[in-house]
N, C-alpha and C positions, 0 to 999 in steps of 0.2 A: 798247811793250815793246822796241819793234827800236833805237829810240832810246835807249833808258835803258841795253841792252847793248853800242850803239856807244861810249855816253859813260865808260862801264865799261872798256870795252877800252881807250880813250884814256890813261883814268885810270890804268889799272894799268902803260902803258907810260910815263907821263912822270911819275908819280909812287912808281910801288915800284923799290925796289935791281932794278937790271940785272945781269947776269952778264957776264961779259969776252965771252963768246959772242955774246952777244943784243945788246952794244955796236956790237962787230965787225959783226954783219949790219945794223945800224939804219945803222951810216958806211957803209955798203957800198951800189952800186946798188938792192941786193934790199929796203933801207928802204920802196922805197913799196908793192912786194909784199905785206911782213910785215905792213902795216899795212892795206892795201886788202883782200885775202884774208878777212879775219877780216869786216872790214867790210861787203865787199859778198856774205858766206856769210846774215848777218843783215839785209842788205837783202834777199833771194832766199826767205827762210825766211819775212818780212813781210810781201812779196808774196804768194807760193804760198798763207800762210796764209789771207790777206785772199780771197784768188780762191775757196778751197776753203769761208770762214766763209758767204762770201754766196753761193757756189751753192748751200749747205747752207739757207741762210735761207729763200734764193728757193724750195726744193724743199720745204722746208718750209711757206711759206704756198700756194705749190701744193696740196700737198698740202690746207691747209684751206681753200684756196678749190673743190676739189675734192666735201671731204666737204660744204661749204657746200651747194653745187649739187645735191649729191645727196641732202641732205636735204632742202631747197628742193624738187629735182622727185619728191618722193615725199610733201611737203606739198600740194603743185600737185595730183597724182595721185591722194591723198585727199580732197582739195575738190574733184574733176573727181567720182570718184565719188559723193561724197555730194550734189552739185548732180544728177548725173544723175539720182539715187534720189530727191530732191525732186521732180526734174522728173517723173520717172517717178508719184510718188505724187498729184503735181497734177494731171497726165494722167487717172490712174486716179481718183482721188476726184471730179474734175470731171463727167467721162463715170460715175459711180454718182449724183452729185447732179442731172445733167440726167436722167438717166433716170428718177428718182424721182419730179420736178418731170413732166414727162408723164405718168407713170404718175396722178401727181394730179389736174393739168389734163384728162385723159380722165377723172374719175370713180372714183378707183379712191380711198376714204376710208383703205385700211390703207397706203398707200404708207407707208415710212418708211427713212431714210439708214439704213446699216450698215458705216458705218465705223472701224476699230479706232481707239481712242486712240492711235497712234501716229505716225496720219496726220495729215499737215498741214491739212485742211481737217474733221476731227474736229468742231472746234465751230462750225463752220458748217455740220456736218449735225445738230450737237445743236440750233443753232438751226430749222434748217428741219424737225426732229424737232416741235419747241415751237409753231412755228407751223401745220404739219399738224393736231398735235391740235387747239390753239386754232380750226381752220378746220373741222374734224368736231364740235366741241363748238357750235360756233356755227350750224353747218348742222342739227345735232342739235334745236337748240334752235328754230330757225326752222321745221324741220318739225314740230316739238310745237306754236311758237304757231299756224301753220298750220291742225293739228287744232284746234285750241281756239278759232279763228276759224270755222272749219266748224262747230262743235257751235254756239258760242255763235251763229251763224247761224241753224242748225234752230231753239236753243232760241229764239232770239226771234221766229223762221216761226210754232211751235207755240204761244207767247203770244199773237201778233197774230190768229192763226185763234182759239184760244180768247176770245179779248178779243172779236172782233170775232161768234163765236155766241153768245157771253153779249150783246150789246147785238143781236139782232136785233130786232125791234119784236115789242111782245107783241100777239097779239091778244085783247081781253076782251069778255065775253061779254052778251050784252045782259040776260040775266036777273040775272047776279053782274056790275056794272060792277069789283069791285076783284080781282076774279079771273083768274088768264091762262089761258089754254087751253081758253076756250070750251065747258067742260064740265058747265059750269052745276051742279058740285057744291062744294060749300064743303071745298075741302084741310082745312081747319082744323078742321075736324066729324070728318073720319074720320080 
């Protein structure tokens, strides 16, 4: 821009009508004043301007390297929080699923996780929920066949004693040989 109003000024004194006036001072010493003046006002103005454009620039990516950073450490500060609050829930869900897991391991059949959906480790207390039961159903059931091995025991104690007083040796009687019990009366009469 500084250029284009030097070459202007140039322009307009070697090319538009002069005044006797403006003649006079161009033959005169003062020529290279009239001419420099004007010149080096728009070399000055090019400058200043240039110095003022790019501190203004510079202030201004300042400026968004500033908000950058500030949004940056309030993104960092957000993700610090929420890692804590994982950290924090891992902690707490962990120490609830070991105490559970004991609670179990000592005999205790209702243990069971009670952790909100919210928590990170939720369905790995819904699993360890699935397999407690699975571990009460199956204990359940092993103490039924249990019983049911016990009885089916008696009951086959009380066959083998019955089995075995039905085959005691009969004794029969010398007066009725096809008779047992030695009573010497015919069952089959009376």
């Amino acid at each position: 821009m500084a250029l284009s109003n030097i070459l202007f000024i140039l322009a307009v004194l070697a090319l538009m009508p002069r005044t006797p006036a403006l003649n006079m001072m161009l033959a005169s010493d003062m020529a290279y004043n009239t001419i420099i003046q004007p010149v080096s006002l728009q070399i000055v103005v090019a400058v200043v301007s240039y110095i003022w454009v790019r501190s203004a620039l510079r202030a201004i990516a300042r400026a968004d390297r500033a908000e950058e950073i500030a949004q940056l450490q309030r993104r960092e500060a957000e993700l610090l929080r929420l890692e804590a609050e994982r950290t924090r829930q891992l902690d707490m869900g962990s120490e609830h699923l070991l105490q559970v897991l004991v609670r179990a391991a000592n005999g205790d059949r209702t243990a069971r996780a009670n952790l909100p959906p919210d928590n990170l480790l939720w369905r790995v207390g819904n699993g360890l929920n699935l397999l407690l039961t699975r571990l009460r159903r199956a204990s359940q059931t092993e103490y039924e066949m249990q019983q049911l091995r016990e009885a089916n025991a008696q009951l086959t104690q009380r066959a083998y004693e019955t089995k075995m007083a039905s085959q005691q040796p009969v004794r029969t009687s010398p007066l009725y040989p096809n008779q047992a019990g030695g009573s010497g009366i015919n069952k089959e009469r009376v």
